[in-house]
C-alpha positions, -999 to 999 in steps of 0.1 A, spaced: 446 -71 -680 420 -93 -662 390 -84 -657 376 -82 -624 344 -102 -615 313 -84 -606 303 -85 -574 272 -105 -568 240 -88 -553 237 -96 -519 207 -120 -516 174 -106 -497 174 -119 -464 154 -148 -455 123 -140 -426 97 -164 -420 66 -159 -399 54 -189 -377 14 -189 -378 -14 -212 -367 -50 -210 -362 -63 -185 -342 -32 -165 -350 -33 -124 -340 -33 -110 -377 -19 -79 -365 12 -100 -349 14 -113 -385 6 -82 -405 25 -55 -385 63 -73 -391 53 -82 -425 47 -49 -435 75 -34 -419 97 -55 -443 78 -52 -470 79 -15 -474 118 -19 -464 116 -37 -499 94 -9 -514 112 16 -502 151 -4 -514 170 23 -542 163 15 -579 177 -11 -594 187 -29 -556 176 -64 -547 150 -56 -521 166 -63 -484 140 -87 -475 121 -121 -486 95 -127 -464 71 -152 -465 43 -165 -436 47 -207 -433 28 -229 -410 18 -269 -407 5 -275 -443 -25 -292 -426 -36 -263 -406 -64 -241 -420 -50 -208 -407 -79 -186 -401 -65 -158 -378 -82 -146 -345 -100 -119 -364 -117 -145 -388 -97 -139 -417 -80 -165 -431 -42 -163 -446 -25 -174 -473 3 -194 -459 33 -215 -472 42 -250 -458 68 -251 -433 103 -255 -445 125 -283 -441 136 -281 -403 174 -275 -416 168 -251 -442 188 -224 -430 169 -185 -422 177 -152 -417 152 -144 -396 125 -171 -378 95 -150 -361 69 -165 -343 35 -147 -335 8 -150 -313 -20 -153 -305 -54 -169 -285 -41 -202 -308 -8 -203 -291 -13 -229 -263 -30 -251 -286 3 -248 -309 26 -249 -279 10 -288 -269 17 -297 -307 50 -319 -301 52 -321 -341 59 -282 -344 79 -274 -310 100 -300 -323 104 -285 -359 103 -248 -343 136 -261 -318 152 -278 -353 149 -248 -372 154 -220 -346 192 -238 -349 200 -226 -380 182 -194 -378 201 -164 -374 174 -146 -351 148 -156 -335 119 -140 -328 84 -140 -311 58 -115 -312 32 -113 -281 24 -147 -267 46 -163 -295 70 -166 -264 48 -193 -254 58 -213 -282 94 -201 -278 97 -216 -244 78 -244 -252 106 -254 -272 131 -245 -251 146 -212 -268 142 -189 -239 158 -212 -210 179 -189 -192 172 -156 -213 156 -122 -207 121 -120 -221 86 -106 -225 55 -110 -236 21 -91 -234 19 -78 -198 -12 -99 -191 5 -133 -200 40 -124 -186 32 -138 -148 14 -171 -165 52 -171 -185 75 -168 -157 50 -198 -133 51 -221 -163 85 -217 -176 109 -206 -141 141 -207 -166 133 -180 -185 138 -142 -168 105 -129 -174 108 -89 -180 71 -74 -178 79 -38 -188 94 -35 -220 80 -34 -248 107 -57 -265 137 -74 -251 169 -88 -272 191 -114 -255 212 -123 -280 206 -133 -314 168 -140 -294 143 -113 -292 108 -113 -279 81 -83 -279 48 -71 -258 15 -70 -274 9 -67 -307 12 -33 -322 49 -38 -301 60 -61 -328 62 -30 -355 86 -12 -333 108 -50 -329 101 -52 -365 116 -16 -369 142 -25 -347 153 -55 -367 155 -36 -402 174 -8 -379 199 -36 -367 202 -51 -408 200 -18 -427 209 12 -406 196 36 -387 181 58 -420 160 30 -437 141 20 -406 131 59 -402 120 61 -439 101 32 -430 88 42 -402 76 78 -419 62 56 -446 39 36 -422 38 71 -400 45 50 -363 74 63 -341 109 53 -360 112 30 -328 100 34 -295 130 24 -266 125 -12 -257 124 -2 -221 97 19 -223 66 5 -204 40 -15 -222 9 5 -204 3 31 -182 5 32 -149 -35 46 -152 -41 14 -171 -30 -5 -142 -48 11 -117 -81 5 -135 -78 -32 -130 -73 -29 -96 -100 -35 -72 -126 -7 -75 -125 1 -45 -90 16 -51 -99 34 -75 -112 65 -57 -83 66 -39 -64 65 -75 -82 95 -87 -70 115 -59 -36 104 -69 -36 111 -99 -49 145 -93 -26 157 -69 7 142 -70 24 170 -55 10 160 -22 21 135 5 16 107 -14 35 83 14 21 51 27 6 65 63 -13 93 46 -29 75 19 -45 46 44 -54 74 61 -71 89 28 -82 46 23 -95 55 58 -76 21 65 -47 7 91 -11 12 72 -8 -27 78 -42 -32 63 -39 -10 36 -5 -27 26 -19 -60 25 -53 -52 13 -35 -30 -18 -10 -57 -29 -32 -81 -30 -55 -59 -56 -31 -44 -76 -1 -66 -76 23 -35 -68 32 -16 -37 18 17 -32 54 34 -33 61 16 -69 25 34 -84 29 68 -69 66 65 -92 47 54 -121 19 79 -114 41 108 -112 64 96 -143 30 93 -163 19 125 -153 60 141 -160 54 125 -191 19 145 -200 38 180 -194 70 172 -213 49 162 -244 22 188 -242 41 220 -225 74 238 -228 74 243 -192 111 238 -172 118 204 -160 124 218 -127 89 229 -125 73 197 -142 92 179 -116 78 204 -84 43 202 -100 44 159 -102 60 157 -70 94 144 -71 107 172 -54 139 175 -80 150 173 -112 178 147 -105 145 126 -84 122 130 -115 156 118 -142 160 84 -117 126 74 -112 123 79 -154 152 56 -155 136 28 -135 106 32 -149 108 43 -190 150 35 -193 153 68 -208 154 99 -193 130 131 -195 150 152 -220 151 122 -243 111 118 -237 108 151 -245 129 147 -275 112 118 -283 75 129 -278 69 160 -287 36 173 -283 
């Protein structure tokens, strides 16, 4: 009888993180560690999953944003094939994204990569080289306007945490690149490894990508301050009459005026923050009480259930059960 060959281990897969000076080490650290304890956490006697390894110009000192420096390895040969190319970010990124020596190694190499990946502002260096022309992406929210002006082919996305197009994904601001890490080992290994991960690091197996990257409170803080009276109010009664002629009238303002005048310090209308306002608030109750949506949805002001589940839509992608589920308090 002949004997039947073993079958070979499968090899770890290949993932290779882009740095530079004045790299974000948490951009760096966060999707490292996620694979590494994927490899720590492999059955006995399995290959581990994952071989990563953080590469950069051999003549760069990488000394991250934070002051510590990194141990780095010397970027591969542009067609050395790789399971997965991530590139981080970071305040060094524009200064990386005017080298024409690595956008043109980073556009060689993302060709034989099979994903490609940016974490944070590494979408700067993305488009740089041309990766992201006519795909859905994000970056941190306060870079993803100076994105979308200085690259117009790329379909800038400013709420979600991370996007996929493709073999191409791109995340928000750095602690958003453990849940596209998460993601990734999800996608490779299944649904039950990224979870023991996840309990391992104790983070959220994976937060939605849709889910916004900061509250609709955060915003209003860096609004004018002169709004933000007026957003305290808000956020303290959203079951009132929270339409555009009574709050210029609480702004003690025209409605024309108060359009113009809000806009221009918030960059939203005042019908898009009263959603997010409410949707925040929604959110509070579904985590920290047991009460009824119906009720949570009265007492936030959407008036029903079925409003408070579309405006969750638009603005989260998921829907309140599923936060509730989700988030538990």
């Amino acid at each position: 009888m002949p004997k039947i060959p073993p079958i070979p281990p499968t090899p770890p897969r290949s993932v290779e993180i882009l740095a530079f000076p004045s790299v974000q080490l948490l951009d760096v650290a966060g999707p490292l560690q996620v694979f590494a304890t994927a490899n720590e956490l492999a059955p006995a006697g399995a290959a581990p999953p994952y071989a990563p390894r953080v590469i950069a110009r051999a003549d760069a000192a990488v000394v991250s944003s934070s002051g510590l420096g990194l141990a780095t390895l010397p970027l591969p040969a542009a067609a050395a094939p790789v399971h997965t190319l991530i590139v981080a970010g970071g305040p060094g990124v524009q200064a990386a994204a005017a080298d024409a020596a690595l956008v043109a190694w980073l556009a060689a190499h993302a060709a034989v990569a099979g994903r490609v990946v940016s974490v944070c502002t590494g979408a700067f260096l993305l488009a740089s080289a041309g990766l992201l022309d006519g795909r859905r992406a994000t970056t941190h929210w306060r870079w993803c306007e100076t994105l979308a002006r200085r690259f117009p082919a790329v379909r800038v996305e400013s709420d979600p945490i991370f996007v996929r197009d493709g073999a191409t994904w791109t995340s928000a601001g750095v602690t958003a690149g453990i849940d596209l890490a998460l993601a990734l080992v999800e996608q490779d290994l299944g649904r039950a490894a990224a979870l023991a991960v996840a309990r391992q690091l104790v983070v959220f197996l994976k937060r939605p990508g849709g889910q916004a990257q900061f509250s609709a409170t955060l915003a209003s803080q860096h609004a004018d301050a002169g709004f933000e009276p007026l957003h305290a109010w808000m956020r303290a009664h959203l079951d009132r009459d929270l339409s555009v002629p009574a709050l210029s009238a609480k702004a003690g303002m025209s409605e024309r005026s108060f359009l113009r005048r809000y806009r221009g310090a918030t960059g939203t209308t005042p019908a898009r923050m009263v959603e997010r306002l409410r949707v925040e608030g929604a959110c509070r109750l579904l985590s920290d009480t047991r009460q009824p949506l119906k009720r949570i949805a009265s007492r936030c002001g959407f008036g029903s259930e079925e409003t408070m589940r579309r405006s969750f839509l638009r603005v989260l992608r998921t829907g309140p059960r599923d936060w509730r589920e989700r988030f538990p308090g």
